[in-house]
C-alpha positions as a Python dict, from the first residue, in 0.01 Angstrom:
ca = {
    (1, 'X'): (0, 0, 0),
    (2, 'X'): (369, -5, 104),
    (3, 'X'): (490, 361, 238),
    (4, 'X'): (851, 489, 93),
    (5, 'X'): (1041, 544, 368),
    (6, 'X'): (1245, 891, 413),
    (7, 'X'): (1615, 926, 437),
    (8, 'X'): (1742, 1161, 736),
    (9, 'X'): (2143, 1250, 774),
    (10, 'X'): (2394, 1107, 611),
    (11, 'X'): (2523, 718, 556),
    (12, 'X'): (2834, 638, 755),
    (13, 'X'): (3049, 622, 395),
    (14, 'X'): (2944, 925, 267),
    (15, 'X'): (3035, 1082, 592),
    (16, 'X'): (3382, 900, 561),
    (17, 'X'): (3453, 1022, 186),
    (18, 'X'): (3404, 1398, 320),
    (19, 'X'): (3662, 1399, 610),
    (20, 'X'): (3911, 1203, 382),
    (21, 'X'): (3838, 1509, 150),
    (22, 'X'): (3884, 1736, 410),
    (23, 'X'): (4175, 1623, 508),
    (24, 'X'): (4324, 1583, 202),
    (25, 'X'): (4233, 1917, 140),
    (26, 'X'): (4381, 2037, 474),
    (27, 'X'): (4731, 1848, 422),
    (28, 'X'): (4782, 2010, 112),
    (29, 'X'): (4723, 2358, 230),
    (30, 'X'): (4962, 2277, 583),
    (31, 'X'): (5259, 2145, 349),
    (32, 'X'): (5188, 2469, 129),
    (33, 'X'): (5192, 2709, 417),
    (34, 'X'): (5541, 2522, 575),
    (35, 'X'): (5703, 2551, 217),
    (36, 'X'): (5599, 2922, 249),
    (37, 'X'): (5741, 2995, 583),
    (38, 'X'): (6081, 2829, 492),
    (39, 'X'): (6099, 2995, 165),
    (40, 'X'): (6030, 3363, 337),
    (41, 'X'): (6331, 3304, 614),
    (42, 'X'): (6566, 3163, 342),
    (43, 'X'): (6501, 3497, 125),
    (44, 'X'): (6556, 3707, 448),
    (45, 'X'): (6850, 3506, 560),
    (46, 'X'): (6998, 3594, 197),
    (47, 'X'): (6909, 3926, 138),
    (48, 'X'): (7092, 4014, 505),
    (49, 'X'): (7390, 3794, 375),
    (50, 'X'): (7378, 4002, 41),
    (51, 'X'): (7368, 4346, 259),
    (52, 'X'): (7646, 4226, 474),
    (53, 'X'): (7880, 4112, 157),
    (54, 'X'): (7812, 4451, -51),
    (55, 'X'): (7875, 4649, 283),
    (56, 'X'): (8203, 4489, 332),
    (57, 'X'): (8292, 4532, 0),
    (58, 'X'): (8275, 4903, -11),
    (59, 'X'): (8438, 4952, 234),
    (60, 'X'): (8733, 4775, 181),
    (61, 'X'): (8707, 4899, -154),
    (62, 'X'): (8597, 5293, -92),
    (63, 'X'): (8679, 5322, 340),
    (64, 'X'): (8980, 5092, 352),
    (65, 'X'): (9370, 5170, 268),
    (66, 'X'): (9609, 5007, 73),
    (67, 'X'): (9803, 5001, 437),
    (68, 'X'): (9530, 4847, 611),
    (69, 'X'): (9444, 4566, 303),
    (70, 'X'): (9785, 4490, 264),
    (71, 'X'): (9801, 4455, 716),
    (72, 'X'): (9496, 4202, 667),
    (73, 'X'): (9702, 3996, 404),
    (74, 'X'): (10056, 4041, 668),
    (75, 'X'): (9824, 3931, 965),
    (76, 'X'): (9683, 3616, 764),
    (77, 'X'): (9347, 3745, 912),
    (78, 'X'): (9078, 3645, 605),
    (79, 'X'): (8793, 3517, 724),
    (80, 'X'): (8471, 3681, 893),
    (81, 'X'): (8213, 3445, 1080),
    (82, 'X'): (7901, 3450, 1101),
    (83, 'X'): (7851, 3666, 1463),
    (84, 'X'): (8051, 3980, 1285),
    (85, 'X'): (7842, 3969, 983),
    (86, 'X'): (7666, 4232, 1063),
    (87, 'X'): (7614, 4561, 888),
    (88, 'X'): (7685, 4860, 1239),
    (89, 'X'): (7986, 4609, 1317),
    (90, 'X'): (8135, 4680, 971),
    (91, 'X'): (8064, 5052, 1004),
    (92, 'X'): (8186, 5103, 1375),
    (93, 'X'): (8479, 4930, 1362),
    (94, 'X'): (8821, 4887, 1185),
    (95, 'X'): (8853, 4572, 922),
    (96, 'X'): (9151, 4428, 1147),
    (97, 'X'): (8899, 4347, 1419),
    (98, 'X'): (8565, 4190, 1191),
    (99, 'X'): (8858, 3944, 1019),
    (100, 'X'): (9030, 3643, 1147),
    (101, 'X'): (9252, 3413, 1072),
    (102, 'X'): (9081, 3082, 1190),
    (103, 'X'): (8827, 2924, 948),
    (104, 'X'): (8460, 2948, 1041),
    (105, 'X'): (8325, 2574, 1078),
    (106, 'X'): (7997, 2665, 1021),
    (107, 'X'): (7852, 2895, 731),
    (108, 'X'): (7771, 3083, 650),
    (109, 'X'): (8102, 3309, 667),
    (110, 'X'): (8326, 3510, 417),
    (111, 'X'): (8639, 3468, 281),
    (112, 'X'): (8878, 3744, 133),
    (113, 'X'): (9169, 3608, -103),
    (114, 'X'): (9493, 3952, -143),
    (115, 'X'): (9719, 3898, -418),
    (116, 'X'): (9985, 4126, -543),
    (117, 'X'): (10201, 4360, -489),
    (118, 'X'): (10191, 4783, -585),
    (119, 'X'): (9837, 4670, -694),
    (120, 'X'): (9650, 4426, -463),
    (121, 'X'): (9385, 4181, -643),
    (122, 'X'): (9091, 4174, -366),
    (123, 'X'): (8848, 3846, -376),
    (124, 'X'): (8566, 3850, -160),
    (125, 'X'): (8329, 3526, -115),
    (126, 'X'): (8065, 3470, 86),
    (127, 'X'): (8015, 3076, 134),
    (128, 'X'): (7642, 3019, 302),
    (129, 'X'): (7402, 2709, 267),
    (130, 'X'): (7107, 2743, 65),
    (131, 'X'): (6812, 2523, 23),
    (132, 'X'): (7118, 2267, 205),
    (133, 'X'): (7331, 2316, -93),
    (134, 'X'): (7655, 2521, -90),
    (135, 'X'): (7622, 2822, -227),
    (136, 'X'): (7917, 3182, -269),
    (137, 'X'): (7919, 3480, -395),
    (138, 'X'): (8205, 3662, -518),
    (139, 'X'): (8318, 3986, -614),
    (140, 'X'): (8669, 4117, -696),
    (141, 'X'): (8837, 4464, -684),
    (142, 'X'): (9184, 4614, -717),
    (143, 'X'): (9381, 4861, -471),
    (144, 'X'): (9673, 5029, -537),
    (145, 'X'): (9874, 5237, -332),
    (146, 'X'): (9872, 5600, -518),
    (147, 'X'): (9874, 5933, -449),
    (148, 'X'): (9538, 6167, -541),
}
């Protein structure tokens, strides 16, 4: 009488198929964590761009005189880079001093366009990279130099 003999452990394939699962498996999960991270600090990067952009905007629309607009437009100072975007320097200190007049290189940065004359046309864009595509956002307002 022949005895059956017993199987103990694991082949060597079967062992192989599992860790090719597993790290399959584990790959997946990395790449969807990564995606995750980048997405998170592209949202924050834009909603402190977004902050920055409607700051500036009310106060050059609400804060700022027609005297001091129409200074910015005299000066050719129109741009703001990327180390003044930043929502205390806009509060502490006067709109002559957060704009320049010499293109940022890098974005992202913001960009004011002053047309007119007893009423000023005010475009604001803010030019940043998202995802590695260009993005802006604009937003336009009038001033006019009136008595209340």
């Amino acid at each position: 009488m022949s005895k059956l003999r017993t199987k103990k452990g694991f082949t060597l394939i079967e062992v192989l198929c599992s860790l090719s699962i597993f790290y399959i498996m584990f790959t997946a999960a990395l790449t969807t964590q990564c995606s995750s991270i980048n997405i998170r600090k592209n949202n924050s990067n834009l909603k402190s761009y977004c902050l920055f952009f409607e700051a500036l905007r009310n106060n050059m629309e609400y804060n700022a005189s027609y005297d001091e607009i129409l200074q910015l437009k005299s000066d050719g100072k129109f741009y703001v880079s990327l180390e003044k975007m930043d929502i205390d320097t806009i509060k502490d200190s006067n709109l002559t001093n957060i704009f320049s007049n010499i293109m940022p290189s890098t974005q992202p940065y913001a960009q004011v366009s002053i047309n007119g004359g007893d009423i000023l046309k005010v475009n604001i864009s803010l030019f940043y990279k998202l995802f590695n595509s260009e993005q802006n956002l604009q937003c336009t307002f009038y001033k006019g130099k009136y008595k209340r």
